[in-house]
N, C-alpha and C positions, 0 to 999 in steps of 0.2 A: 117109305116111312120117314114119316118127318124129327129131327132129331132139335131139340129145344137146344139152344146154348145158352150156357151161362154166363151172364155177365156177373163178373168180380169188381167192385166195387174199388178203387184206388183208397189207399187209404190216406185222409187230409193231413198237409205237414202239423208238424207239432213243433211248439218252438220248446225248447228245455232249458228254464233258466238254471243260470249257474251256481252248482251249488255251492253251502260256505265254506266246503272245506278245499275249492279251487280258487274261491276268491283268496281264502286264508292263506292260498301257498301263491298266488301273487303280488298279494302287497308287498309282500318283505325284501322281494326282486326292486319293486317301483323305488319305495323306501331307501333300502342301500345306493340305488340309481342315484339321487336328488343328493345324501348326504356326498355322495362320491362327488359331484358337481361343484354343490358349495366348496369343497373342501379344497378344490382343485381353485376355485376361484379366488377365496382366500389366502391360500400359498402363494397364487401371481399376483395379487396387491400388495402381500409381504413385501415379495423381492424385488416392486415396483417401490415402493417405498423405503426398504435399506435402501437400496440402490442410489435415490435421492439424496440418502442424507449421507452418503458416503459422498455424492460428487461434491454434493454443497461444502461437507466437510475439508474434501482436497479443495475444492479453489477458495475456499477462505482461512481455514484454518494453518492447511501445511503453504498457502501461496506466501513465496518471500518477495517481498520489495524493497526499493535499495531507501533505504531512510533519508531523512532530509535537512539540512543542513543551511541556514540562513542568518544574516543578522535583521536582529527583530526590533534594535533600536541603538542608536549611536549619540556621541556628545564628545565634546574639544577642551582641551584644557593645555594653560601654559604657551597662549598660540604669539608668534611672534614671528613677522614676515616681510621683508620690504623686495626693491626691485634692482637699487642701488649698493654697493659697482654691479653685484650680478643677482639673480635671481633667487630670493631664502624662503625656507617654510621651515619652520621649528615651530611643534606641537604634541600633546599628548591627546590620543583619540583611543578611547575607552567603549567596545558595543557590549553588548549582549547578545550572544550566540545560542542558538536554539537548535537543539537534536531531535530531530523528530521523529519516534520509530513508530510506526503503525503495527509492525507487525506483531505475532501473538509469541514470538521466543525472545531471548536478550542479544541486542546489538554489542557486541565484545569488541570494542578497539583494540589493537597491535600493539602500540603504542601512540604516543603527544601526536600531535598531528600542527603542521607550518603552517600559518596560512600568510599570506603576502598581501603588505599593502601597494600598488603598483601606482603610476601616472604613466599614462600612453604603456610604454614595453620597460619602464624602470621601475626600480624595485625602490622604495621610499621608506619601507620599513617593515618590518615581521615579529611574528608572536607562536607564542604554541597554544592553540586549544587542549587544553587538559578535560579532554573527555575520554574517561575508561571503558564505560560502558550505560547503554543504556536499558532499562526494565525493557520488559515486552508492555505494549500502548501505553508508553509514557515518551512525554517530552521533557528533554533536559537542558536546562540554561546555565550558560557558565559565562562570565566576563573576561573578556581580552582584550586586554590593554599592550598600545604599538605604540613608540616612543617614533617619530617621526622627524626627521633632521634630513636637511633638503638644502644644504646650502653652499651654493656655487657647481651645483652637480648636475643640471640642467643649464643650458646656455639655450635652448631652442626659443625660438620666438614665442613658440604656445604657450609658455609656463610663463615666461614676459608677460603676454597679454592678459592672462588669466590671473596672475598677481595685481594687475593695473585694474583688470574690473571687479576685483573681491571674489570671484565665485571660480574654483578651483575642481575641475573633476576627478575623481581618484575611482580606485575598482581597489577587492578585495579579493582573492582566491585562496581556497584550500579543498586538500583532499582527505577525507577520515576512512582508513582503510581497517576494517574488522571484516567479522562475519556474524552470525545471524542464527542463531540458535533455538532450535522449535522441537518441543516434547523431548527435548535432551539430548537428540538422536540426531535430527537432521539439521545438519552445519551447510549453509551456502555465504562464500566470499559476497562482500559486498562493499562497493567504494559509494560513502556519500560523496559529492560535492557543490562546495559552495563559489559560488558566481557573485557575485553583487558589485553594484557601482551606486553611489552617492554624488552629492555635491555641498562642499565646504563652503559655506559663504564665511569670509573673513571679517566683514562690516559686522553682523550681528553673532557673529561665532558659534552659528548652527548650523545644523546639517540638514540638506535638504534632498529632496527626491532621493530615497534610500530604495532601492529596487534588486531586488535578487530571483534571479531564474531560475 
């Protein structure tokens, strides 16, 4: 006896789209995902940016440098000098001393500060810069005047010859010793000094090549 079999038919896939109340319970996952990113990204540009304006801050605002100290212009008066029996320089030489502080606190000098008129290793004549203090970025000009008397106190050849051809080299030194004062707080010592050397012409009784380091 023959027995029929049944074929059962497979049943075709079915795709099922998703419905809205699956979609609805995963936007708010995606949603908080993306604010969570920004926000993370956000934070690190912050702190990429204080961070700038803190360095930029420390190397410009708290950086102390030692101020600067120059003569910015010089002139001769009273000048009278010959070479016979010995070697004389009597004169009054009057500059104009310049403080220069860059930095953003006040330069507070200690006290008057020396500064030396020299020829070669001798000392020809001195003065006090009366500078107290200076503002934060300002420069301050004060005048000092050196009464100069040079007579019989050099025997050396050089000052001989430099008396015979009118042109006379002299140097200037001082040291202005303060400190340095920024946001009230931060005090650093700080020594200006001044270097400078000129040249005295005697024939027309001005100063020439005024140079300070």
């Amino acid at each position: 006896m023959l027995v029929e079999s049944q074929v059962i038919p497979l049943s075709s896939a079915q795709i099922h789209p998703r419905s809205d109340e699956e979609f609805a319970m995963t936007k708010p996952y995606n949603t908080h995902h993306q604010r969570s990113s920004k926000c993370f990204v956000y934070t690190l540009a912050a702190v990429v940016f204080l961070s700038m304006v803190l360095l930029i801050f420390a190397s410009v605002v708290l950086r102390v440098d030692t101020p600067n100290v120059e003569i910015r212009s010089a002139w001769m008066e009273n000048l009278r000098y010959g070479t016979s029996p010995s070697p004389s320089l009597n004169l009054t030489l009057i500059s104009e001393v310049a403080v220069d502080n860059k930095n953003f606190g006040r330069f507070k000098l200690e006290k008057s500060s020396k500064a030396s008129l020299l020829h070669g290793n001798e000392t020809v004549g001195d003065t006090e810069i009366n500078v107290w203090g200076v503002r934060a970025r300002e420069t301050k000009r004060v005048n000092a005047t050196v009464q100069v008397r040079a007579n019989g106190l050099w025997a050396s050849m050089n000052f001989s010859r430099e008396i015979d051809s009118g042109l006379v080299k002299l140097s200037s030194y001082a040291k202005l010793r303060g400190e340095v004062l920024v946001m009230k707080k931060l005090k650093r010592n700080k020594t200006a000094i001044m270097n400078c050397t000129m040249i005295l012409n005697l024939t027309s009784q001005a100063i020439h090549n005024l140079l300070c380091k």
